[in-house]
C-alpha positions as CSV (number, residue, x, y, z in Angstrom):
1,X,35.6,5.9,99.7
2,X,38.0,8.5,101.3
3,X,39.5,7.7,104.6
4,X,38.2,10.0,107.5
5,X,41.7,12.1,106.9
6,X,40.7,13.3,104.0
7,X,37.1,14.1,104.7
8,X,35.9,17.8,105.1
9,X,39.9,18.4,105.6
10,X,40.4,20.5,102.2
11,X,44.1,21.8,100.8
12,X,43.7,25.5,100.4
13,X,45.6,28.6,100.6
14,X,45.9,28.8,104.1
15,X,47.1,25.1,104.7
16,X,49.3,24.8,101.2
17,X,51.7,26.5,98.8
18,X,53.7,25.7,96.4
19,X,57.5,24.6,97.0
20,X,59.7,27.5,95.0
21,X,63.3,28.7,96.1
22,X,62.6,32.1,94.8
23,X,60.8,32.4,98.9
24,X,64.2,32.0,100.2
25,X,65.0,35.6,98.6
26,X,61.9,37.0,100.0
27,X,62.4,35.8,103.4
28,X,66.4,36.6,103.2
29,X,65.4,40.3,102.1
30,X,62.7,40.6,104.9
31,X,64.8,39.4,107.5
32,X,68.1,40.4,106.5
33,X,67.6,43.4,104.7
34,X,70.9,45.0,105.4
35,X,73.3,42.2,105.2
36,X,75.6,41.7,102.3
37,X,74.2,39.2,100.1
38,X,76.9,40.1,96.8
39,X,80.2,41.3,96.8
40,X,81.7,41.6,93.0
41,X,84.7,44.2,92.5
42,X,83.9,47.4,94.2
43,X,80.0,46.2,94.7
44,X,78.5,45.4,98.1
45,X,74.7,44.6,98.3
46,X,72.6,44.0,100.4
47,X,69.9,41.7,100.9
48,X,67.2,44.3,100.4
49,X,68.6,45.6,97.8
50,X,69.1,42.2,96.1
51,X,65.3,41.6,96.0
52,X,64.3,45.0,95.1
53,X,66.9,44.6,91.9
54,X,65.0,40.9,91.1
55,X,61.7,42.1,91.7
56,X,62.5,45.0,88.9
57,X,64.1,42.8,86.1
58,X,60.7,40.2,87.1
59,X,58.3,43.4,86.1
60,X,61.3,44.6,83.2
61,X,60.4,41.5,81.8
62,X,56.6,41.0,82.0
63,X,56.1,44.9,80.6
64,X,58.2,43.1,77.4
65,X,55.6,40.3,77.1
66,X,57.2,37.5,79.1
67,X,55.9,35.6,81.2
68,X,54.9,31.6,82.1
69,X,56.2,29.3,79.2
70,X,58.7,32.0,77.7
71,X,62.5,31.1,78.2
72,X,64.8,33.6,78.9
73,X,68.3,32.6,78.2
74,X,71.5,34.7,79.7
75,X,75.0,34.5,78.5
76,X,76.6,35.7,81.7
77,X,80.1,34.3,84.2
78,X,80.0,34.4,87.9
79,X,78.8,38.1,88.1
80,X,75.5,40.1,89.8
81,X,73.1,39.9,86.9
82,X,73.6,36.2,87.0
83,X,72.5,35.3,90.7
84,X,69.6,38.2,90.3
85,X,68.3,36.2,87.1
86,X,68.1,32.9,89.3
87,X,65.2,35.3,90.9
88,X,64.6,38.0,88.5
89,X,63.6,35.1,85.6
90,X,61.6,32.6,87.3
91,X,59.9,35.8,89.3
92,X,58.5,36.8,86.2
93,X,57.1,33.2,85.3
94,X,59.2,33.0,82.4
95,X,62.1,30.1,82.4
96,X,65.8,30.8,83.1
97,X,68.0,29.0,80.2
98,X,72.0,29.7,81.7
99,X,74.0,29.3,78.4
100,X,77.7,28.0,78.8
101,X,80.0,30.9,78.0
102,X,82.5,28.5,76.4
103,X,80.2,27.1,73.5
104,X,80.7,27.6,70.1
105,X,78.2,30.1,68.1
106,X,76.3,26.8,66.3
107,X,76.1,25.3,69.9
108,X,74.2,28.5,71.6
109,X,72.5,28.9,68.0
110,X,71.1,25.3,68.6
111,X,69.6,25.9,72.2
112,X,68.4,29.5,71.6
113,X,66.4,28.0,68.8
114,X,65.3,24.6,70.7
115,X,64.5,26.4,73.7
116,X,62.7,29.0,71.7
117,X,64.4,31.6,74.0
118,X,62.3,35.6,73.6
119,X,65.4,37.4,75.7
120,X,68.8,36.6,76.0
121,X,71.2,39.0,78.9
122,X,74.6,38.9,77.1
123,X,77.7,40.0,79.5
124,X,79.6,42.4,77.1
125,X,82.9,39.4,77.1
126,X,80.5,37.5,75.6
127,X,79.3,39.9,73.0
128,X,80.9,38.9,70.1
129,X,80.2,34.9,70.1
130,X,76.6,35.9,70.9
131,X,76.4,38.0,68.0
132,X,77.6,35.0,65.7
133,X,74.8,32.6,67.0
134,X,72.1,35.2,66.6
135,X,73.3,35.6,63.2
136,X,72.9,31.3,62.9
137,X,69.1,30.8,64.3
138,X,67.2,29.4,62.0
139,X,63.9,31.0,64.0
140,X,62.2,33.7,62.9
141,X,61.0,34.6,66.4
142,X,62.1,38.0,67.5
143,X,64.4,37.8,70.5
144,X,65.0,40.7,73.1
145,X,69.0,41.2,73.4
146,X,69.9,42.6,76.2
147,X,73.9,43.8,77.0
148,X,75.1,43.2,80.8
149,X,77.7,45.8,81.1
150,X,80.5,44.8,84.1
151,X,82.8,47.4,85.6
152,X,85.1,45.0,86.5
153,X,85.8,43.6,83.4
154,X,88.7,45.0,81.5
155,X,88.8,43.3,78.0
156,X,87.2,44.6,74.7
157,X,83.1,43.9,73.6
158,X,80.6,45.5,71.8
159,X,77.0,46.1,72.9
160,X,74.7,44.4,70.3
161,X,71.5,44.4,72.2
162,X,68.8,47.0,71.8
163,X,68.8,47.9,76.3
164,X,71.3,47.6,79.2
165,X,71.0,45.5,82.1
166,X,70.8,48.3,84.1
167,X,68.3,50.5,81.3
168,X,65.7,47.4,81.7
169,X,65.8,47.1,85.4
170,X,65.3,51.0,85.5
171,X,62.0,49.9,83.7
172,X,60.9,47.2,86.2
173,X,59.4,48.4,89.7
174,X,60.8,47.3,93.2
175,X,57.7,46.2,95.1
176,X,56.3,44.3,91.9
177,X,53.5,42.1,92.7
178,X,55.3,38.3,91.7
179,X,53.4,35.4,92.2
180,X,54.4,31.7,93.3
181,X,54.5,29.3,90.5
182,X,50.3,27.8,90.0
183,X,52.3,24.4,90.6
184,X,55.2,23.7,91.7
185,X,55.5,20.9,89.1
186,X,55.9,24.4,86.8
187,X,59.5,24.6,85.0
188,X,62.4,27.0,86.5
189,X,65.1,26.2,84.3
190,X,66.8,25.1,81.3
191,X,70.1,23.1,81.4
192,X,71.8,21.8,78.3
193,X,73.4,18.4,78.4
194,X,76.8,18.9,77.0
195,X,76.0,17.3,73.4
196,X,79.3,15.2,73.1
197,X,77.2,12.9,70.2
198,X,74.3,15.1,68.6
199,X,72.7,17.8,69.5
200,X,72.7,18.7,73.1
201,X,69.3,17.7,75.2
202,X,67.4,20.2,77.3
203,X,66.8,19.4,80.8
204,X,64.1,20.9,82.4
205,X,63.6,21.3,86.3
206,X,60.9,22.1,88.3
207,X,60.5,24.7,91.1
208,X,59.9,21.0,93.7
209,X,63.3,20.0,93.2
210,X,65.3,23.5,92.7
211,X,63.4,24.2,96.8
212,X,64.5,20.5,97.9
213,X,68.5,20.5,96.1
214,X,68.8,23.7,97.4
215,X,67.9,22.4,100.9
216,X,69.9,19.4,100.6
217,X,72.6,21.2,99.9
218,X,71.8,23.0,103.0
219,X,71.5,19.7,105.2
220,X,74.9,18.0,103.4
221,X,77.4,20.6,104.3
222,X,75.6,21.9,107.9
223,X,75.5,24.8,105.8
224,X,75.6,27.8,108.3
225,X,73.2,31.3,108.5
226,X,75.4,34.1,106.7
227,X,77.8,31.3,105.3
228,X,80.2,33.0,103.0
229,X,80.1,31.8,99.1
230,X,82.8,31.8,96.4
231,X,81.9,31.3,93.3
232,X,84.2,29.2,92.0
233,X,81.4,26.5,90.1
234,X,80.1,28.3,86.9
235,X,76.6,29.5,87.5
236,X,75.8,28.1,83.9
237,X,76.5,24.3,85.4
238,X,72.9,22.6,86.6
239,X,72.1,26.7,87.9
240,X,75.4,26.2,90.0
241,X,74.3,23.0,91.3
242,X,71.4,25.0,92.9
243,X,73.7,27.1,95.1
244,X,72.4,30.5,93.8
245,X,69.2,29.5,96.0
246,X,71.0,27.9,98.8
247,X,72.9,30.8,99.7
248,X,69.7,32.9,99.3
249,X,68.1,30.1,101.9
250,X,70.6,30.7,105.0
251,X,71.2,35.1,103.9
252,X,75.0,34.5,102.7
253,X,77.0,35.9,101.0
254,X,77.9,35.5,96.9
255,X,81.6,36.1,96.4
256,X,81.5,36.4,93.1
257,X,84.3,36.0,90.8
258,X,84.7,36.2,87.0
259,X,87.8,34.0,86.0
260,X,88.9,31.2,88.5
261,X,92.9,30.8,88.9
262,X,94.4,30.5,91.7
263,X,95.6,33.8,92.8
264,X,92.3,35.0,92.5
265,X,91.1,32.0,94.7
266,X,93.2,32.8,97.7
267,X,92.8,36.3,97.4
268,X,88.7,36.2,97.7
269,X,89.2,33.7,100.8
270,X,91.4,35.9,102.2
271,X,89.6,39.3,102.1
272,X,86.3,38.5,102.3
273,X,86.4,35.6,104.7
274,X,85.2,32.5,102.4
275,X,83.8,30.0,104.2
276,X,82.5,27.3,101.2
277,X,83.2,27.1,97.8
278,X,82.2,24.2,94.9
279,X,84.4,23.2,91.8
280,X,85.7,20.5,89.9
281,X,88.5,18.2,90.3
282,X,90.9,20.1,87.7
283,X,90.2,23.2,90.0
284,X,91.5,21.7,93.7
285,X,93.9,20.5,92.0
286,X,95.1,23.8,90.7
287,X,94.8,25.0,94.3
288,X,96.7,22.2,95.7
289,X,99.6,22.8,93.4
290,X,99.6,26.1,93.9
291,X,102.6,27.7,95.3
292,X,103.1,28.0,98.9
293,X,103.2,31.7,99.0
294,X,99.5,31.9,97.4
295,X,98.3,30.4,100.7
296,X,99.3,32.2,103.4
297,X,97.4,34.0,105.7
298,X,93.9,31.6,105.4
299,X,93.3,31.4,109.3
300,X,89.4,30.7,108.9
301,X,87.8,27.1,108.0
302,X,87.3,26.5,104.7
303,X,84.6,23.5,103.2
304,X,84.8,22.5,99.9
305,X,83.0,20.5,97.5
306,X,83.6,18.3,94.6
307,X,82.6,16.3,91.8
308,X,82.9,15.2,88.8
309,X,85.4,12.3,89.6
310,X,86.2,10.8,93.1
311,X,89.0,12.9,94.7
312,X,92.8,11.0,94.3
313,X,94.8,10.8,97.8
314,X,96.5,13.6,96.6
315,X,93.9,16.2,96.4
316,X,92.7,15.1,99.9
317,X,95.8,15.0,101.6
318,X,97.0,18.5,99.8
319,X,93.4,19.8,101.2
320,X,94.2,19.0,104.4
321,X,97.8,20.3,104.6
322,X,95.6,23.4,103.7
323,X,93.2,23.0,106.1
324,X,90.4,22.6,103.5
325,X,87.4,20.0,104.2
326,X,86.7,18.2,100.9
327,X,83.1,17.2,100.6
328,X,82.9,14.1,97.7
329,X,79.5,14.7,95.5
330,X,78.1,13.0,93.0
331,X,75.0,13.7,90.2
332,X,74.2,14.9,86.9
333,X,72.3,17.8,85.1
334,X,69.3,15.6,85.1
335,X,69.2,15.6,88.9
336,X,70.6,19.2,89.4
337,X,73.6,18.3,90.1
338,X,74.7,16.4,93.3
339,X,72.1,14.1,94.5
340,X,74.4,11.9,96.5
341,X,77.1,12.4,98.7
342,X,79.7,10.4,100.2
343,X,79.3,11.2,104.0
344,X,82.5,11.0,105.8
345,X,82.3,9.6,109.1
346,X,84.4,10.4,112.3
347,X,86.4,6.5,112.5
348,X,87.5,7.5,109.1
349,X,90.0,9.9,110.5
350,X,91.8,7.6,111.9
351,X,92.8,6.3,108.8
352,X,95.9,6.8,106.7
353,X,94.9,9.0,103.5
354,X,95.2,6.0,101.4
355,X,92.5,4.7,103.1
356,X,90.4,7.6,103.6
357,X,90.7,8.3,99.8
358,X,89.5,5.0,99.3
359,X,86.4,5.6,101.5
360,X,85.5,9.1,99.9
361,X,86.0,7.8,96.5
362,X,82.6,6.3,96.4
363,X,79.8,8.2,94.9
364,X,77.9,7.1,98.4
365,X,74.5,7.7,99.3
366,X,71.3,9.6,98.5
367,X,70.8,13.2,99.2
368,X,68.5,14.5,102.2
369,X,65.6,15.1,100.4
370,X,66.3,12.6,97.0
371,X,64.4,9.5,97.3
372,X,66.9,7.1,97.1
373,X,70.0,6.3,94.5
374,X,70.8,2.4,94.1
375,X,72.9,0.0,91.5
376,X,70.8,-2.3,89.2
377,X,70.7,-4.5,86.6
378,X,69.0,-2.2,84.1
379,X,67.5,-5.2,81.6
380,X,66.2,-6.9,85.0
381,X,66.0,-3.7,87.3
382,X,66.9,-5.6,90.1
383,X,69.1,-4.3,92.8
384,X,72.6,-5.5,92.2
385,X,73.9,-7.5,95.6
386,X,75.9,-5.1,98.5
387,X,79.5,-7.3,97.4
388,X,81.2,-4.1,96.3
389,X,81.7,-6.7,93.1
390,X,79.1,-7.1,91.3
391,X,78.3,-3.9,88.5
392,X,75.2,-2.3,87.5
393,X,73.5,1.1,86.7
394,X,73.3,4.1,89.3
395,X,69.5,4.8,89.0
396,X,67.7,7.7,90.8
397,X,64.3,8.4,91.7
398,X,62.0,11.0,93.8
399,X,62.1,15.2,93.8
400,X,65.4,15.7,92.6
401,X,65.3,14.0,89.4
402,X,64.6,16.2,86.3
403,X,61.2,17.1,84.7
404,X,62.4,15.2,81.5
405,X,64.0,16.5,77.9
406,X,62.6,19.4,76.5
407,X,60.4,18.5,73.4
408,X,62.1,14.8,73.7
409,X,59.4,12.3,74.9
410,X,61.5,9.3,73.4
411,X,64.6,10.3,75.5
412,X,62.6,11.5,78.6
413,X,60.7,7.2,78.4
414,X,64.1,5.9,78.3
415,X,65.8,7.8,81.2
416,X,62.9,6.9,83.3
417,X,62.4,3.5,82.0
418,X,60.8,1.5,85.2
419,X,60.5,4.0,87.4
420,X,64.3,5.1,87.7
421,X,66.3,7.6,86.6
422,X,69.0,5.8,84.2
423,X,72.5,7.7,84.7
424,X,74.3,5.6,82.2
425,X,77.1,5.8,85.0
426,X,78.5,1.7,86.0
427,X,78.9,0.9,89.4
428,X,78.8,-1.6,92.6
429,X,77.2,-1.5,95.6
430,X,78.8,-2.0,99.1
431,X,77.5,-3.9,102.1
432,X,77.3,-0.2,104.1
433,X,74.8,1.0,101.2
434,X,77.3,3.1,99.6
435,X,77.9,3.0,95.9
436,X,80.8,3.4,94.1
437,X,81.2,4.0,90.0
438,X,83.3,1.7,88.4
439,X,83.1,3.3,84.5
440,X,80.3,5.1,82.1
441,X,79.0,2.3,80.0
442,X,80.6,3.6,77.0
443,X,84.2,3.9,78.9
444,X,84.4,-0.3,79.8
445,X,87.5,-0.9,78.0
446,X,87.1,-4.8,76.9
447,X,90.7,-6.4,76.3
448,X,90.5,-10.1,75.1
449,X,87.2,-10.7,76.5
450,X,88.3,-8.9,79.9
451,X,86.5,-6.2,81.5
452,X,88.4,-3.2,82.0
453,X,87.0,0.1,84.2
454,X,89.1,3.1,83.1
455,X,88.4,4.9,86.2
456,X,90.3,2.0,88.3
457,X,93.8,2.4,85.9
458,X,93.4,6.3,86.5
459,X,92.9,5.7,90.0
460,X,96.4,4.1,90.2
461,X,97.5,7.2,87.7
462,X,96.6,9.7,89.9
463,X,98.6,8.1,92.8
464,X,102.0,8.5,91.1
465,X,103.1,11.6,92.5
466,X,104.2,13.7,89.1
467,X,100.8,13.0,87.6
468,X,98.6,16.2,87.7
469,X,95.6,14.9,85.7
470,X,94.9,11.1,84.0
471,X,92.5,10.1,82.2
472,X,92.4,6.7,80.2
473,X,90.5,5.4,77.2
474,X,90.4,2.0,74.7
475,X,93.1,2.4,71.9
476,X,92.0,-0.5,69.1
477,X,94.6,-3.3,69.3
478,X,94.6,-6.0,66.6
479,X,95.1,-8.9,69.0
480,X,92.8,-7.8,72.3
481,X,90.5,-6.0,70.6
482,X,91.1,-2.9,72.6
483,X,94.2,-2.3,75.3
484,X,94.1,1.0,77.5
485,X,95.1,4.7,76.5
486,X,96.3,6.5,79.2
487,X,96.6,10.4,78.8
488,X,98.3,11.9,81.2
489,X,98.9,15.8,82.8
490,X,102.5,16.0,84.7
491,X,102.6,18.5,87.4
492,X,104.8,21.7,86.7
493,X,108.2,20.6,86.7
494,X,107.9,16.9,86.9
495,X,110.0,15.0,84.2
496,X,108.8,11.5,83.5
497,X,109.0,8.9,81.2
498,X,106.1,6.6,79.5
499,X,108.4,3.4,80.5
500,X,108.4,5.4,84.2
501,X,104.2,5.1,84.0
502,X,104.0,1.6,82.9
503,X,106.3,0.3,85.4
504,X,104.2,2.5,88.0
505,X,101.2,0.8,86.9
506,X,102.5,-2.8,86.7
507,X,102.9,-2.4,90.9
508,X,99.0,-2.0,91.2
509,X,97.2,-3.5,88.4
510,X,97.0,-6.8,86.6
511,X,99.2,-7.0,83.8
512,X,96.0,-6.8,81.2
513,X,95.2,-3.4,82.8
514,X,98.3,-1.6,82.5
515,X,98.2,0.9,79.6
516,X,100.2,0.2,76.9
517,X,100.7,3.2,75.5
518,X,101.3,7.0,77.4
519,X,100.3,10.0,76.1
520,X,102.0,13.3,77.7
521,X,100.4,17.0,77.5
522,X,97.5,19.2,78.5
523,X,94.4,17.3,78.4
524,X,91.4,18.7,76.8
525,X,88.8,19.9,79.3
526,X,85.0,21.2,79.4
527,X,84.6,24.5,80.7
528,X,83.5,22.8,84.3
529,X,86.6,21.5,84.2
530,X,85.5,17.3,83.0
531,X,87.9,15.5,80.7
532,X,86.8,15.4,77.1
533,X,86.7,12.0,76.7
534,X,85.6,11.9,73.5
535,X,88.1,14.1,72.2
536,X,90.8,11.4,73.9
537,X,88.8,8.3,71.9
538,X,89.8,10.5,68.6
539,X,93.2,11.0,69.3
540,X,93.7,6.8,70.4
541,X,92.1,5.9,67.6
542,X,94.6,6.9,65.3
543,X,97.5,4.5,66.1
544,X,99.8,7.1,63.8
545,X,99.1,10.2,66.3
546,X,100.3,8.6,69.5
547,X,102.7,5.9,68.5
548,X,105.9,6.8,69.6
């Protein structure tokens, strides 16, 4: 028997409707019509103008037979067509697949195929490697190419589709009709995992979480109206960790940006007044070690965000000298990105950086609008105790968690095995409630029956002051089993020696922690800017290509 709140109190239209963050354009467009929503070379647009230009690549692509169920993949960097297809797509009904520009032509082969895209928007830099993994699919199904001209790129590429961008939108109409998603349940996008053993999983998300990240995102940062954007975090990257939609939510303004070095960093702050900007670790960095005369003349504040590893007392003292406010995140594609966030309270700045660094090295706790995020024992899934000792899994649950695996039930039982997102990430859990990651199960290095957490010997890397970027993995060792790698990025102009490192290392760590052997030289990155482990485990495997 129904309670007497749910008696003759029915859900319909007037009273429900389903959670999408394609409303934030509409209401951004209807409010702020005039405002600048894009800035991109020479390009300013405007709000209105924004939806209109969404609302006619939505229509573009129903007249071509797209719609709910259909996946429309785009091969695009930071530029216009990209933010309007984080509408334009979804608008339509169809699902948004962002392909990473830096993947080889059998990768994008592979997910054009899996995700059984029927369109693919190619930005004309990407022309070439596009045409390659067209020419691989093994599908017969006819795809729509579509070429995404860009004025303000000047390097070489070929159109190979069969309609511009600009041609297709021409097509489309500016007060089209759309409709909110039937459920909100309904998938919005396509994310690829990044495939370091097999193929690559697809992870899909839902139009419920893209609304509630995007609002988190919103609540995290005291995100303000008319807040001013960089993009600095590839759109391609969990759909920019939702950003596209949160910027859309408060009517600011996308600063877009093609190629991310530094000069062309401080040069967008300067002129258009940047107010926020995301990016990885390897990307403060570069802005931290930029030189001086790259900086000047930033007089507004500027927030930042990062993740992808915990920020080293370096990066958050350089920040400051700056006058940059580092925000630490943490997540994964399967929870669109940042789901937790280290909050940074107000006694903490009375703290030497060593300590603050400490502090905002943890992974900490769980977004606005995520459920919760905890440590467990995964076999038991029992909450480790709040010691700060003992380790266990990161596990997530509630809206911000992914539908599952595309056409992957087996994977999509095991993520979610009791309830909980697994993140495969290792961590403890302190008595204030934040977590902290200690290693990825697969990067425990275990030296003569001893535990060892990689991230904890690159923590004491990253605090000699000629390191730029560490990153350390097991090297086989006939006596222990396995002794730690350490791989190490000097900063320009630094000179130092392995025997330098070691003794560094010997001051922090016990003496079965300290690597014994250093690697010098550039170490190999993902295009969001994450160490490639794996690519590290290949080189210390063989004893003959790092032994000095």
């Amino acid at each position: 028997m129904s309670n007497i709140y749910d008696r003759d109190l029915p859900k319909t239209d007037a009273n429900f409707a389903a959670l999408t963050p394609l409303s934030f354009l509409e209401r951004s467009a209807k409010v702020y019509p005039d405002r600048l929503a894009i800035v991109h070379g020479a390009l300013r647009q405007t709000w209105g103008q924004t939806y209109a230009r969404c609302r006619q690549l939505a229509s573009a692509l129903q007249q071509n037979g797209l719609g709910v169920g259909d996946t429309v993949a785009v091969m695009l960097p930071n530029t216009p067509p990209m933010v309007e297809a984080h509408f334009g797509v979804p608008m339509s009904g169809a699902v948004l697949n962002t392909l990473n520009t830096r993947l080889d032509p059998q990768a994008l082969a592979y997910m054009l195929d899996h995700g059984e895209a029927k369109a693919v928007i190619v930005d004309c830099e990407f022309s070439a490697v596009m045409a390659q993994a067209l020419a691989l699919r093994s599908s017969s199904q006819p795809i729509l190419v579509i070429d995404a001209d860009d004025s303000a790129y000047t390097g070489a590429g070929e159109r190979i589709g069969s309609i511009t961008y600009e041609a297709l939108l021409a097509t489309g109409h500016a007060e089209f009709e759309w409709a909110l998603p039937s459920d909100e349940w309904n998938a919005i996008s396509l994310n690829y995992t990044s495939g370091t053993t097999g193929n690559p999983k697809g992870v899909v998300y839902h139009h419920r979480g893209a609304t509630l990240n995007a609002l988190s995102n919103i609540l995290e940062w005291d995100l303000p109206k008319h807040a001013v954007y960089l993009w600095t975090l590839p759109m391609f990257h969990c759909n920019g960790w939702c950003f596209p939609w949160t910027v859309a939510a408060r009517g600011g303004v996308n600063v877009c940006l093609r190629k991310v070095e530094p000069k062309a960093v401080f040069d967008a702050i300067r002129e258009h007044g940047v107010t926020h900007y995301c990016a990885a670790p390897i990307v403060h960095a570069s802005l931290v070690n930029a030189p001086d005369e790259l900086k000047q003349g930033i007089t507004q504040s500027v927030k930042a965000m990062v993740a992808g590893a915990a920020p080293p007392a370096s990066m958050i003292e350089g920040m400051e000298r700056m006058g940059f406010d580092l925000t630490h995140v943490y997540g994964l594609t399967e929870v669109y990105g940042p789901a937790a966030v280290c909050v940074k309270h107000e006694a903490w700045d009375a703290l030497d950086v060593g300590e603050r660094a400490r502090l905002n090295a943890r992974q900490g706790v769980n977004y606005h609008l995520q459920r919760d995020v905890t440590v467990m024992e995964p076999l038991t899934m029992q909450r480790v105790p709040a010691d700060g000792q003992t380790m266990g899994e990161i596990m997530f649950r509630g809206n911000i968690a992914m539908k599952g695996y595309l056409k992957n039930p087996k994977a999509t039982r095991e993520a979610f095995a009791g309830g909980w997102f697994h993140s495969g990430d290792l961590a403890v859990m302190y008595p204030d409630g934040y977590c902290k990651i200690k290693d990825r199960s697969k990067d425990i290095i275990i030296s003569g029956g001893e535990n060892i957490s990689s991230i904890e010997v690159e923590d004491v890397l990253y605090r000699h002051p000629a390191v730029l970027t560490a990153a350390v993995v097991a090297k086989a060792d006939p006596k222990w089993g396995e002794t730690p790698c350490a791989f190490v990025e000097l900063k320009a102009g630094a000179q130092v020696t392995e025997q330098d490192i070691i003794a560094h290392c010997k001051q922090h760590l016990a003496g079965f922690k300290v690597p014994r052997t250093v690697v010098f030289g550039e170490l190999p990155k993902t295009s969001t800017g994450k160490i490639q482990k794996f690519e590290l485990r290949k080189v210390a495997g063989s004893s003959d290509a790092i032994d000095p």
